[in-house]
N, C-alpha and C positions, 0 to 999 in steps of 0.2 A: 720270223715273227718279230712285230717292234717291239722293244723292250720300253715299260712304262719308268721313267724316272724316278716313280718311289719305293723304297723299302718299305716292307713292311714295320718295321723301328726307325723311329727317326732318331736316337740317340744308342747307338749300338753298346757300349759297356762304358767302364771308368774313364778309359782314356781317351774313349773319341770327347776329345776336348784339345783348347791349346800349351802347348809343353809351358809357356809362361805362368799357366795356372799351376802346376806343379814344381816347379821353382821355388815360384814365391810359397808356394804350399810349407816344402820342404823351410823357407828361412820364418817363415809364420811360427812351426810347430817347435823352432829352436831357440827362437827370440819372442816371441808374444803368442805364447799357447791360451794368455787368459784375456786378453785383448776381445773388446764385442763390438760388433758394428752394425749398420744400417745400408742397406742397397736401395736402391730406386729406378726403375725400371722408365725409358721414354722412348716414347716414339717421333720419330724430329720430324716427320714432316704431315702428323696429325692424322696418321692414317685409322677410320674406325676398324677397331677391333674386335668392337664387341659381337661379331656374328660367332667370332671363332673361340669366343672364351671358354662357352663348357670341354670344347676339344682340347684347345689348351689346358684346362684345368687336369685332364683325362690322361694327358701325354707327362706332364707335368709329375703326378702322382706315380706313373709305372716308372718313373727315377727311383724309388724305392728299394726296387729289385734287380739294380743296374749293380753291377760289381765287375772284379779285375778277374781273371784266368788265374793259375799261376801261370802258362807260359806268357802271358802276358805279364804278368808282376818280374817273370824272371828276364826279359827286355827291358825294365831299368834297371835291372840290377846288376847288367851291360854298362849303365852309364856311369863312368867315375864320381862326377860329384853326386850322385845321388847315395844319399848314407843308406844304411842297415836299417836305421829306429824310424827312418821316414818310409822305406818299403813298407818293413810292417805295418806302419799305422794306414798304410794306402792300402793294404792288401783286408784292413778289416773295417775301411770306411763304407759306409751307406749314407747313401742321400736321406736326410730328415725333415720329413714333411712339415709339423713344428717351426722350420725356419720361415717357411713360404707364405705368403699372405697374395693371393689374389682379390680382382670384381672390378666395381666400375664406381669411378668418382666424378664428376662434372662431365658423364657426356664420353667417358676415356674409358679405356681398360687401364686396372695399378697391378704391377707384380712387386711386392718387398719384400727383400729378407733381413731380418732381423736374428743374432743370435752370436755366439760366436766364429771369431773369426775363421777360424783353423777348417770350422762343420759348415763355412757356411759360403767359401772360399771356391770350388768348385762348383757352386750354382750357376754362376756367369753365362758361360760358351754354351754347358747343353739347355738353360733356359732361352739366350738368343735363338738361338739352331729349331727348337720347338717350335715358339711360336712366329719365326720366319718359313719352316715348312707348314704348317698347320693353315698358315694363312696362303702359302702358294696351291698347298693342295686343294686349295676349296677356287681358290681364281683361275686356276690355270692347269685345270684337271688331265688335259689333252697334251701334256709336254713328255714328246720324246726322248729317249738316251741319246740319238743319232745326230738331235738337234745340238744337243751339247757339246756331241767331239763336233759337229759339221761346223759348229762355230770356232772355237777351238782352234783347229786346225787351218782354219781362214784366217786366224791371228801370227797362227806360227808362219805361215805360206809370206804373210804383209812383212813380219820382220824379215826373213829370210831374202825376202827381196830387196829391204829395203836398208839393211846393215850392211857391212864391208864383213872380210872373211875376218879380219881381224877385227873388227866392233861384237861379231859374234863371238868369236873366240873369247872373250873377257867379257862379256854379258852374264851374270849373274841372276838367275829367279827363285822365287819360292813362292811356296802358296800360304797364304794367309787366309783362308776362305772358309774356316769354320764356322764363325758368328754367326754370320749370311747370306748364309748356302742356300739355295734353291733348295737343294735338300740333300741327304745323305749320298745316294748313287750321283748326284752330280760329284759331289768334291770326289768321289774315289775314282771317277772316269777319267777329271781334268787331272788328278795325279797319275794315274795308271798312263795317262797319254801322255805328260809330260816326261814320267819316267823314262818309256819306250822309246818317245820321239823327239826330243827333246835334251839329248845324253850328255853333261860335262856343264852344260850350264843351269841344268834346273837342280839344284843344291837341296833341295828337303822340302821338305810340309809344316808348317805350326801344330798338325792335327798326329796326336802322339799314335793313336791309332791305326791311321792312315801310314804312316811311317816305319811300324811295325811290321805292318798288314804289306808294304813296297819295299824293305830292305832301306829304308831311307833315312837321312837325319832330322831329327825330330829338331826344331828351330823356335828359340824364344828366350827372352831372359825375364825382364819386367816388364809390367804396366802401371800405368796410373795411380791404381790404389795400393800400390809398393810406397809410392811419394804422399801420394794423399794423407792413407791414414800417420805417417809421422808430425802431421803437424798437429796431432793428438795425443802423441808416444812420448811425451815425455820432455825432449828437450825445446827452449825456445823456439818460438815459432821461427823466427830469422835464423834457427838453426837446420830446421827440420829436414832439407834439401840434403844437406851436406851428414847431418846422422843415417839418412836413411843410403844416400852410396856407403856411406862406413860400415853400416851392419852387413850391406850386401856385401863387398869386400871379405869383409870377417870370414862371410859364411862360406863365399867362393874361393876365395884365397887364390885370385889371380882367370877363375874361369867361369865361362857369363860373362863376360866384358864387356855388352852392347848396355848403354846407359840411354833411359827415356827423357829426352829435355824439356818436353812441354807441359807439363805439370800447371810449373806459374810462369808461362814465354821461356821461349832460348834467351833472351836476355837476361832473366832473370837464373835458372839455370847455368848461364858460361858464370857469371859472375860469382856461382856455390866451385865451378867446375877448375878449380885450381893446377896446379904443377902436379902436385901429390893423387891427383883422380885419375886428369889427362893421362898419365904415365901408369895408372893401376887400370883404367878399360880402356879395350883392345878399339873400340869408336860407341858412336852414337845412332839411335836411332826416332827419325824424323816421323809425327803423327799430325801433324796441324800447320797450318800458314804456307806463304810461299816456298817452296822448296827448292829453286833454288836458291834465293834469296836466306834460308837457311842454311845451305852447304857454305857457302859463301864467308859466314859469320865463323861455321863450324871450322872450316879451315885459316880461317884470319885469325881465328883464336889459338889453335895448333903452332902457327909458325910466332904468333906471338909470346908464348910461350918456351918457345926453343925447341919444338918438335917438328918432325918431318912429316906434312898432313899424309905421306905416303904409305906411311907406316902403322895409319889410320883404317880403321874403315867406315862408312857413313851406309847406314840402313836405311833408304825409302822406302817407305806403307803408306800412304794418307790418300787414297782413293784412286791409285795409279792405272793406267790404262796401258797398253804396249808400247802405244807411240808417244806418250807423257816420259815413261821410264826409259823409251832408246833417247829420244831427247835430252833426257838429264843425263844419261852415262857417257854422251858424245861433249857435254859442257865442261863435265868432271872428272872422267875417268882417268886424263892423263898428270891429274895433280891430287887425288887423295880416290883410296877405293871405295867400290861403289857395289852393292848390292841393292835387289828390289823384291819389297814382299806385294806380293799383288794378291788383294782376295776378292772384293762382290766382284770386280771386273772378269774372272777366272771361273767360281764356283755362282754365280749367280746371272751372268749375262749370257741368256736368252732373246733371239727373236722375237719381241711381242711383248715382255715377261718385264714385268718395273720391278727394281730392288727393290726391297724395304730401308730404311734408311735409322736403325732402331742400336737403343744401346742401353747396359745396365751399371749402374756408376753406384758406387759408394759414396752415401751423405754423412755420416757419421763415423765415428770412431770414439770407440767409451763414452758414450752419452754426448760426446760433443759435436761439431761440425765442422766439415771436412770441402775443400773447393778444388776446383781445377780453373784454370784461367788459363783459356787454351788460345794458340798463335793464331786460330780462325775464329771470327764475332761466329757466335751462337753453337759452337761446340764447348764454351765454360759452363760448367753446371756446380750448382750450390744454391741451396734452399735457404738460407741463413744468408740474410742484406748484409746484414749486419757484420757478419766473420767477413765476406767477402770482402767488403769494403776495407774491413780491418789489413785482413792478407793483400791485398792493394796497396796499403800506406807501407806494410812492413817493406815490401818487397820492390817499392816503387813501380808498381804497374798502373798505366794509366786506365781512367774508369770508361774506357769506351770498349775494353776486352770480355 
């Protein structure tokens, strides 16, 4: 019998989500419990949504009743830096409707959340994951399981053929593939098969769940709104870069070591990213602009510095494909290390089947506003001309970003 691609849940409990959400969770609940913020939900390439909004709205609401196991709560409590006060507070969070604001504005579907930060912090991954299955289920109703490994497995079969026994051997992968997943049974097939067949090089999952559910390491440090909301938190804005590696530090004390640089550009980031950072995280991880073009900087700032880029590691994500990823680890791999998180290409690519192309970003922070100025035109987001423009001058970034 073929096996239909969807579960019947498209957001299985707490953790199917990515481990960077619970991180930052954990440094939120330590450093800025009273902190409030603003989310905004886009869809980048204008796709209408509104057939699928009351479904969305429907899947959306059964977050309510989503919660942690204890044998689940007691798998971080496996993970060293995960404190005691942060288990518990995960072990009695509920998703709060309150935060969520759906409908439709000019023509669009809006998803916002508004509230605090700490309650409102895990919306992210299971709100993408919804209304990315919601909308495939209704397009692409006839998508097999078989279809998923049969592609799969034609990706593994291409690198196999087409790496050396030692390019394999030091190939590194993970899955990033929760956000924009075809849907749930996809991402647990592409891990179950990378697990199986795949062994020594495919290093964990971002989906904590998933990870529990394989025996595998759960993968993720920050994101975006880790950077974003400090240029709200307090200290100057031309500081805010460099407070917000500090707190994380504080709160890791040497673990989470993968540092996000595109905030406001790698150039603007190496320029926060001093002797004193360099030498506290273990490398960096790439989301926007050329990449190699990024390693490049990454490691030219390394040995400018007096470090040995080798001793580094550099994280690629930014829409990688198999043969993008053996490419960049055949340019790099013998002068700084090199891993790659691959996710729509993994948990979303299908025969036939167009990804969604959709993300939800934080605009605010305490009533104020909050930008990204990302290394690719049309991935910076920020509602406020006027902040942006501002964060531009502070940070000397030109206005064509």
């Amino acid at each position: 019998m073929r096996e239909s691609v969807f579960a019947e849940r498209i957001v299985q409990n707490t953790l199917d989500t990515d481990f960077y959400k619970l991180t930052q969770m954990q440094a939120v609940l330590h450093n800025y419990p009273n902190a409030e913020v603003e989310w905004e939900f886009r869809c980048r390439n204008d796709e209408d949504l509104r057939p699928y909004l009351s479904e969305i709205r429907q899947q959306i609401e059964q977050l309510a009743d989503t919660s942690a196991t204890a044998d689940q709560i007691g798998f971080l409590e496996r993970i060293p830096f995960m404190k005691a006060d942060f288990i518990r507070f995960l072990s009695l969070f509920r998703f709060n409707m309150r935060y969520v604001q759906t409908g439709v504005e000019n023509g669009q579907v809006f998803v916002r959340l508004r509230g605090p930060w700490l309650h409102v912090i895990l919306f992210e991954i299971p709100l993408l994951a919804i209304i990315s299955e919601v909308r495939n289920r209704a397009r692409y109703p006839g998508v097999l399981l078989e279809q998923v490994s049969e592609q799969l497995y034609r990706k593994l079969d291409w690198l196999r053929k087409e790496a050396s026994d030692d390019e394999l051997s030091g190939f590194q992968l993970a899955d990033f593939g929760t956000r924009r997943r075809f849907s749930y049974r996809t991402q647990e097939e592409v891990v179950h098969i990378l697990k199986r067949d795949f062994p020594g090089r495919f290093v964990g999952t971002s989906n904590v769940h998933l990870a529990r559910e394989y025996d595998l390491k759960p993968i993720g440090t920050m994101a975006h709104e880790w950077l974003m909301a400090h240029q709200q938190l307090g200290p100057r804005l031309i500081d805010s870069q460099a407070a917000a590696l500090q707190t994380w530090v504080q709160e890791y004390r040497g673990q989470l070591g993968i540092a996000l640089t595109d905030c406001i550009t790698m150039d603007a980031f190496l320029h926060d990213f001093d002797l004193y950072f360099a030498k506290l995280f273990d490398g960096l991880r790439h989301d926007s602009g050329d990449p190699l073009a990024w390693a490049e900087k990454a490691i030219a700032h390394y040995r400018k510095l007096g470090i040995d880029p080798q001793t580094k590691t550099l994280i690629l994500s930014d829409g990688l494909t198999f043969p993008a990823a053996l490419s960049l680890y055949r340019q790099l791999h013998e002068r700084i290390n090199v891993s790659f998180g691959i996710g729509t290409n993994l948990t979303c690519d299908i025969p036939g089947v167009e990804p969604m192309n959709i993300v939800l970003k934080m605009i605010s922070c305490n009533g104020e506003p909050v930008a990204k100025i990302s290394d690719t035109p049309g991935k910076s987001q920020c509602k406020d001309e006027s902040f942006l423009a501002y964060l531009r001058h502070v940070f000397r970034v030109d206005g064509e970003r």
